[in-house]
Residue, then its C-alpha position, 0 to 999 in steps of 0.5 A: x500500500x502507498x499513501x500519499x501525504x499533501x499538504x493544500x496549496x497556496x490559499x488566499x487570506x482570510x481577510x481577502x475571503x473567510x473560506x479560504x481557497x486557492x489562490x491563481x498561484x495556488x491553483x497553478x502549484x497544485x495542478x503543476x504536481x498532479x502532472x509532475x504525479x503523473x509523469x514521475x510517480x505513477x500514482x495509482x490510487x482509487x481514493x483521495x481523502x481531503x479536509x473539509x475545507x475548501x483549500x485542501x479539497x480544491x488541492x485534491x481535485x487539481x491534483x486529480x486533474x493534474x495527475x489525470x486520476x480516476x480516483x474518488x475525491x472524499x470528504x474525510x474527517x479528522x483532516x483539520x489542521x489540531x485535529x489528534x492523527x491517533x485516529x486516523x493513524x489506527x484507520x490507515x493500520x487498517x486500510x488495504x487500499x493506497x490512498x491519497x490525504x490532503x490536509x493541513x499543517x501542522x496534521x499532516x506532519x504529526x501524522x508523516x511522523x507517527x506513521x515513521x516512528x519519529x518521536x519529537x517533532x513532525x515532518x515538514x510540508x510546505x504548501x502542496x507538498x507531497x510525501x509518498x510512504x509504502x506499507x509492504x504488509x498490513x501491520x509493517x511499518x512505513x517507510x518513506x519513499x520520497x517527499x517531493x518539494x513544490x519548488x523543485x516542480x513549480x518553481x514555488x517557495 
């Protein structure tokens, strides 16, 4: 099983609109990693799971179309930025299927870090960042595949 960790892009402030999505400048990163996904990862995946809010669900479906994915977009609870991965850790134990979660700091490096056994500390993740993990057997432990910077794909920071 693969499980692919992203962080949402780049999203406008909450000043300029309260819900939050995408900016033009996030909407091209996170469109830019799908296809860099699709040309570099063969990402093969039935399901992305996304943040209720709109930014992380936005992410996940330029992703989708980046990638040129047939995988189902789901509304996930547990996805929140404070939201305890303990949860969502023990569901992911269980799961069989590779899967793509698109969220938030600082979750999604609290749960990069318990998946990996790192005990201080989380994983970094910058906007639109995406970070691979493969589970060989169910109940193994994870193991880091790479984590791909949306610099190196988009020129972003």
């Amino acid at each position: 099983m693969k499980l692919y960790l992203v962080r949402h892009a780049h999203a406008v402030s909450d000043a300029e609109d309260p819900a939050r999505p995408l900016s033009p400048r996030g909407r091209e990163v996170a469109l830019s990693m799908g296809r860099w996904l699709r040309g570099n990862a063969a990402v093969d995946i039935a399901e992305v799971w996304h943040s209720p809010l709109v930014r992380a669900r936005e992410t996940a479906e330029l992703l989708v179309e980046g990638a040129r994915l047939k995988a189902r977009l789901r509304e996930a609870p547990g996805l929140l930025p404070e939201d305890d991965v303990s949860a969502m850790a023990l569901a992911l134990g269980r799961h069989g299927d590779s899967v793509m979660l698109v969220g938030h700091e600082p979750y999604m490096g609290a749960l990069a870090a318990r998946l990996l056994g790192i005990e201080t500390g989380g994983v970094e993740f910058k906007k639109g960042a995406v970070l691979c993990l493969e589970r060989i057997l169910r109940g193994a432990p994870w193991t880091l595949l790479w984590h791909v910077n949306p610099r190196l794909v988009a020129g972003e920071e």
